[in-house]
C-alpha positions, 0 to 999 in steps of 0.5 A, a space after each residue: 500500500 502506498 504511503 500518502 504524501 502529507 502537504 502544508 497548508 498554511 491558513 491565518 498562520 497555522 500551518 496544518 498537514 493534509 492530503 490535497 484532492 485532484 480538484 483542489 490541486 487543479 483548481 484555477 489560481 486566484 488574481 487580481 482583477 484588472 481594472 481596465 478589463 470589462 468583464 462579463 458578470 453572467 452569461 447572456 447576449 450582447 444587445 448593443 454596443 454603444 461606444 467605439 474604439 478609441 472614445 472617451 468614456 467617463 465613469 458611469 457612462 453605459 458601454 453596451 447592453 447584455 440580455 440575460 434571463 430576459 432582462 437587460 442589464 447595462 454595463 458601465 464603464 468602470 473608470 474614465 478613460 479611452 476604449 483600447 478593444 472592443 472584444 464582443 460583437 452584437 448578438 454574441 452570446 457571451 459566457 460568463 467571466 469573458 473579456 467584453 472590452 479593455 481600457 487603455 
């Protein structure tokens, strides 16, 4: 029988030995979001896109419209600044957590 390999974790500054799941050990590592990316929050249908490469935007200001579970939410711009990409076209069905546009 084989001998299981103990890990440390470390949580609040203890650390303790444990044995890590497949799942656990292939989980997607955590990172900061990127304040100049725009994000799509839910899954759902990009109903119109309202600004342009290249334009400036204040904070606040709508960039594009997306339909989920037919209701239209607003995606607003989450800073002053000017659009470097527009990453989605009209009418494409986005998946959550995808990239919709950047800020330079």
């Amino acid at each position: 029988m084989a001998k299981d390999k103990y890990e440390v974790l470390n949580i609040d500054e203890t650390q303790y030995n444990t044995l890590y799941t497949a799942k656990y050990k292939n989980r997607k590592t955590w990172t900061a979001p990127d304040p100049k990316k725009v994000i799509s929050f839910i899954p759902g249908t990009i109903l119109d896109i309202l600004v342009k490469k290249g334009q400036e935007v204040k904070e606040g200001e709508v960039l594009l419209l997306l339909e989920a579970m037919k209701m239209r939410n607003k995606i607003v711009a989450p800073m002053d600044g000017k659009i470097a990409a527009i990453h989605v076209k009209k009418t494409q069905i986005v998946p959550k957590n995808a990239l919709l546009i950047e800020f330079k």
